[in-house]
N, C-alpha and C positions, 0 to 999 in steps of 0.2 A: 616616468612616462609609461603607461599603459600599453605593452605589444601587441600586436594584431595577431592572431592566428587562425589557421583556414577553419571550416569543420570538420574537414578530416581528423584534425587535432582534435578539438574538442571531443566525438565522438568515439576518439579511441582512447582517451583519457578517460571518459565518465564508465564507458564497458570494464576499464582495468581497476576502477574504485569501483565498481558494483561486482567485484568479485566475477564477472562474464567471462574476461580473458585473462583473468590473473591468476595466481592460488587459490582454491575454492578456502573459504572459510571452515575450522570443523566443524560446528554446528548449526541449523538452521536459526536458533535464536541469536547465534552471533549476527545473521545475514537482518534481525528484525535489528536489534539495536544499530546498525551498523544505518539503514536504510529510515530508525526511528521510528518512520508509521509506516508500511506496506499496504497499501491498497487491494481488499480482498474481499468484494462481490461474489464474484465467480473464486467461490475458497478453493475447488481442486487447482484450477490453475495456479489460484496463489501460492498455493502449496508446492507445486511444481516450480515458480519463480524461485523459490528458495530452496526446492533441489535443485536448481541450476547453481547456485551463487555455493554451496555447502558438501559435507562431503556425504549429506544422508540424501540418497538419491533418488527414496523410492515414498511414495506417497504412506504406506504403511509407516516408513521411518518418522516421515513429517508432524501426522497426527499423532505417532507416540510422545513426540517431544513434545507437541503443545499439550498432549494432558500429562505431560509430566511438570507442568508451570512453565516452559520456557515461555512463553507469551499469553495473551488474552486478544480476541477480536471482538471488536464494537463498535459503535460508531464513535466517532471522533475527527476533530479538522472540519472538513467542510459542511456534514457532517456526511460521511459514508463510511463501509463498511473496513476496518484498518486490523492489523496487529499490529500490537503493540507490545512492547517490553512489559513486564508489571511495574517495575519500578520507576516508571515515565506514565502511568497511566494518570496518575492524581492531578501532575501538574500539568500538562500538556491538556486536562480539560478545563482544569481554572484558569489556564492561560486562554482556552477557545472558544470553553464552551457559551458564557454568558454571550459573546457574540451569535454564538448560533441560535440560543434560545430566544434572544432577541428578535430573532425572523421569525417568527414560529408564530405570534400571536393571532393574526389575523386567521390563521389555517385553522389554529385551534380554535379559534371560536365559531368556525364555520362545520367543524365536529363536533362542538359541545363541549371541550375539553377546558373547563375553567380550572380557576386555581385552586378550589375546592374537590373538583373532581381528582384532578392531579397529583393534591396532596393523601388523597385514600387511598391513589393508585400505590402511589409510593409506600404507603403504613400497608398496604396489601402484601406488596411484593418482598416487604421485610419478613410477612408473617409467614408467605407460601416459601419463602426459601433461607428461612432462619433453618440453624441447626446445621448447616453444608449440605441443603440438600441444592440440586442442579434442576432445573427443570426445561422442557423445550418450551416454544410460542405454544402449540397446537395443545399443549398442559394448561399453560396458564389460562388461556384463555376463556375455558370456559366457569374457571376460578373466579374471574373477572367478572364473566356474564352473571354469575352467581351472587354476587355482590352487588348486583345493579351499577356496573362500572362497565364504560364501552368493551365490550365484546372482542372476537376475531375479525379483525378488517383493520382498514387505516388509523381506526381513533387510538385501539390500543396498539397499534404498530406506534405510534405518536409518545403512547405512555412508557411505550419500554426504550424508546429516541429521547425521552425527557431522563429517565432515569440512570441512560449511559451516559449522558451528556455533564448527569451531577456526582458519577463515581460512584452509583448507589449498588448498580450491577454491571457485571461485564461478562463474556462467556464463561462456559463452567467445559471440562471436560468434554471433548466429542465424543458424542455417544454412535457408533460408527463414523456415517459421513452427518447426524444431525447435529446442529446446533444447539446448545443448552445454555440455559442461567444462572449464575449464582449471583450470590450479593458480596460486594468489593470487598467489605470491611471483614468480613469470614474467611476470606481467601489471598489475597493481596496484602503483606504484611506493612506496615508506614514505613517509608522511607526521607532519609533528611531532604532531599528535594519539595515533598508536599509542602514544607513550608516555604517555598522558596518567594520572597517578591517577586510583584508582576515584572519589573524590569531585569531580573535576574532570568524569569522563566524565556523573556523575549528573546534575552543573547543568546542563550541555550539551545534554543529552537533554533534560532536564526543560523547559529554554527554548525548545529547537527543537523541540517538540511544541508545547506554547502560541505559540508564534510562526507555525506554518502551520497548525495545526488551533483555538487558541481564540477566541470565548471557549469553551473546555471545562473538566469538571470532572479532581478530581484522579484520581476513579475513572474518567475518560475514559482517561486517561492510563498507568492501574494495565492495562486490558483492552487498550489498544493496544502496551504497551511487555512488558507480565510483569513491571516491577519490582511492587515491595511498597508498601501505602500507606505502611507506615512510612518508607522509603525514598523516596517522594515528597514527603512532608508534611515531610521536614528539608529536602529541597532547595528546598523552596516555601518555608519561613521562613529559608530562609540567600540566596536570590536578593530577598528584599525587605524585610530587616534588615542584611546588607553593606551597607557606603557603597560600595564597587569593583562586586559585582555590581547592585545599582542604577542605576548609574549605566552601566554597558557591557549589562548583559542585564536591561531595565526591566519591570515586570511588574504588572500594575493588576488588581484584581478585580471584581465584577459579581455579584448574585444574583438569581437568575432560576426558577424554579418550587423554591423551598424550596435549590436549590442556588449554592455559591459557585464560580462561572466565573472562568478566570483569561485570558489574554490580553497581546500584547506591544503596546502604545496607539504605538508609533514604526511599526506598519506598515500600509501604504496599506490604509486599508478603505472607500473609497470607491465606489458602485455608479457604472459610467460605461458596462456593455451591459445593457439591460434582456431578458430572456428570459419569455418567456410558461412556459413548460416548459422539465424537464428531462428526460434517460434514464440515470439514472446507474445502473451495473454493482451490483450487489448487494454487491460488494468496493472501490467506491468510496469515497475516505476521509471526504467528506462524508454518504456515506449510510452506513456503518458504525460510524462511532467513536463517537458520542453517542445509546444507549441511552434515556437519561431524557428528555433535551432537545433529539433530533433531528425531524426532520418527521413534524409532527402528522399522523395520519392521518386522512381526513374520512369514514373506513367504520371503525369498530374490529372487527367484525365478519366483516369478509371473512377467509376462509382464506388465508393463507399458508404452508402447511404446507410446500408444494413449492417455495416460491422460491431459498433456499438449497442446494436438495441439485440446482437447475434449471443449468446452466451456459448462461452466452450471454445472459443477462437482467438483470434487477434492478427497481429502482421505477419509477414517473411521479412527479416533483414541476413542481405547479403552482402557481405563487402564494407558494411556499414550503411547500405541502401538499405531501403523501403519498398520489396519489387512486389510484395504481393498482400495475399491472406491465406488463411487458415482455418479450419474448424476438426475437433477432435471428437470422436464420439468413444465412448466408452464402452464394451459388449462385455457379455457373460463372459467368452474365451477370444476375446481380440480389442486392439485399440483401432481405430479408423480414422485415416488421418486426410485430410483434403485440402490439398494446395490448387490453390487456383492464381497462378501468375497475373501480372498484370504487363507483361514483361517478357518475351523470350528468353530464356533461361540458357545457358550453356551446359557442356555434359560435367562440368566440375560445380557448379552451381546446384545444379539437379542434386547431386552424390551429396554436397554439402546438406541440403535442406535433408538429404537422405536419414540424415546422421542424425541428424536433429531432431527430426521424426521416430527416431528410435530410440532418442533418449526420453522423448514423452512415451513412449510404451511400455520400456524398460522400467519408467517410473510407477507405472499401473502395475509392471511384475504381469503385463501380458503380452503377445506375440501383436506386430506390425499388420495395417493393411494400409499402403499409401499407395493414393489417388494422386495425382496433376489433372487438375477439371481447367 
């Protein structure tokens, strides 16, 4: 029988697997493999996610590692903007991508963007960045123009969305804070996984999502991945009806406000940093992925119309609540940080978000300026 547990559990369990309250991990690419795909629009913060969860704590440290290979960012999953492992990049998009490019048709044809066009783009982008060269958008682009191939704007945002989606190209070294290209096959060495079956690629997924993000549910899983419930719901009965997969990818359930959480019980969840506060990024995988049975909020009523379309922000969790928001700005010789409660805050509440605030600045490697608006 299936045991019921509050969300308090829940919530203090998924922080001690995502590295929040437990041991930091030592590298930030253990914190991508560990999480799989990281959600990373807003790349400083993302980067900041994973000097939370690691022991490189400073944004300099983060962009070393990633142009030292520890991962690549592309789109992928739904599709948005993610790191990824290299060695999970191949299969994680034959496993998603035909479904995404699926959706795509009618848009591209309202840019022009036929199959013809598409396939130039793509012998293009072999030619612009054969050799290991790396290139940014504001490069290619007018490469493209050049060719009689959509331009800077959405059509070729579309072409270089077609191209990650097929493992053609993925990031290339950050060239400071910009984004660059290369092409997968020049950079990225084959790994045994790329040939994996599609039913092989689904359990994989299926376990490495309840493994750094549960206890979550399966619809957690359906909104972070784009696979299909149906699609999930066999991989969930075939990894805990298998005697093989039981026993190698173990998997225990939990219900928790009307829903069934799943979870890998062989990974450390033990709390061993306590944190008063957090500031997690509004694309942070712990403040994003769980809709139903994420942090309660102690204001239901507050506006957040703006928080999402806000870059540079996201929530306050305290306590394991939900009390507020945030936005950070970044200066020449200072970080600026703006709490804006939703919530009465206490004086140990305060001092906690304090901390917190100072580990976003300390990540910049510059001096605090924190506001309560």
């Amino acid at each position: 029988m299936t045991r019921t547990v509050t969300r308090d559990w829940v919530i203090r369990r998924r922080l001690a697997v995502q590295r929040l309250s437990s041991a930091p991990l030592p590298r930030p690419d253990d914190v991508v493999r560990l999480l799989t795909c990281v959600q990373s629009q807003d790349a400083p913060l993302a980067a900041h996610s994973l000097a939370m969860r690691s022991r490189t704590t400073s944004y300099a440290g983060v962009l070393a590692a990633q142009s030292a290979g520890g991962w690549v960012r592309t789109h992928i999953l739904r599709p948005t903007w993610h790191h990824v492992a290299p060695e999970d990049l191949r299969w994680i998009q034959t496993l998603t991508g035909p479904k995404v490019e699926g959706g795509m048709p009618a848009r591209h044809r309202q840019l022009g963007l036929t199959d013809e066009v598409k396939e130039r783009g793509l012998a293009l982008l072999h030619e612009l960045l054969g050799g290991g060269r790396a290139l940014t958008r504001k490069e290619i682009g007018p490469e493209f123009a050049a060719a009689g191939l959509p331009g800077p704007g959405e059509p070729m945002a579309h072409q270089l969305l077609t191209a990650e989606v097929r493992s053609v190209i993925c990031s290339g070294p950050p060239r400071g804070t910009e984004h660059t290209y290369v092409l997968v096959d020049e950079t990225i060495p084959p790994a045994d996984a790329d040939s994996w079956p599609r039913e092989r690629a689904l359990l994989e997924l299926t376990h490495r999502f309840f493994t750094g993000h549960g206890p979550a549910s399966e619809r957690d899983l359906q909104r972070w991945s784009g696979l299909t419930l149906t699609e999930i719901r066999q991989a969930v009965a075939e990894l805990t009806t298998d005697a093989h997969w039981r026993e190698s990818h173990p998997l225990e359930s939990v219900e928790c406000a009307g829903e069934t959480l799943w979870f890998d019980p062989s990974v450390t969840a033990r709390t061993t940093r306590e944190h008063t506060a957090y500031l997690l990024s509004t694309f942070d995988e712990a403040a994003l992925t769980y809709p139903s049975t994420g942090f309660p909020r102690r204001n239901h009523d507050a506006d957040r119309t703006r928080l999402v379309s806000e870059a540079g922000g996201g929530i306050v969790v305290v306590a394991g609540h939900d009390v507020g928001t945030f936005k950070r700005k970044v200066e020449a010789k200072r970080v600026v940080v703006t709490v804006r409660p939703d919530v009465a805050l206490t004086n140990s509440e305060r001092h906690g978000v304090a901390e917190a605030a100072e580990f976003v600045a300390a990540f910049h490697e510059l001096p605090l300026e924190l506001a309560f608006a």
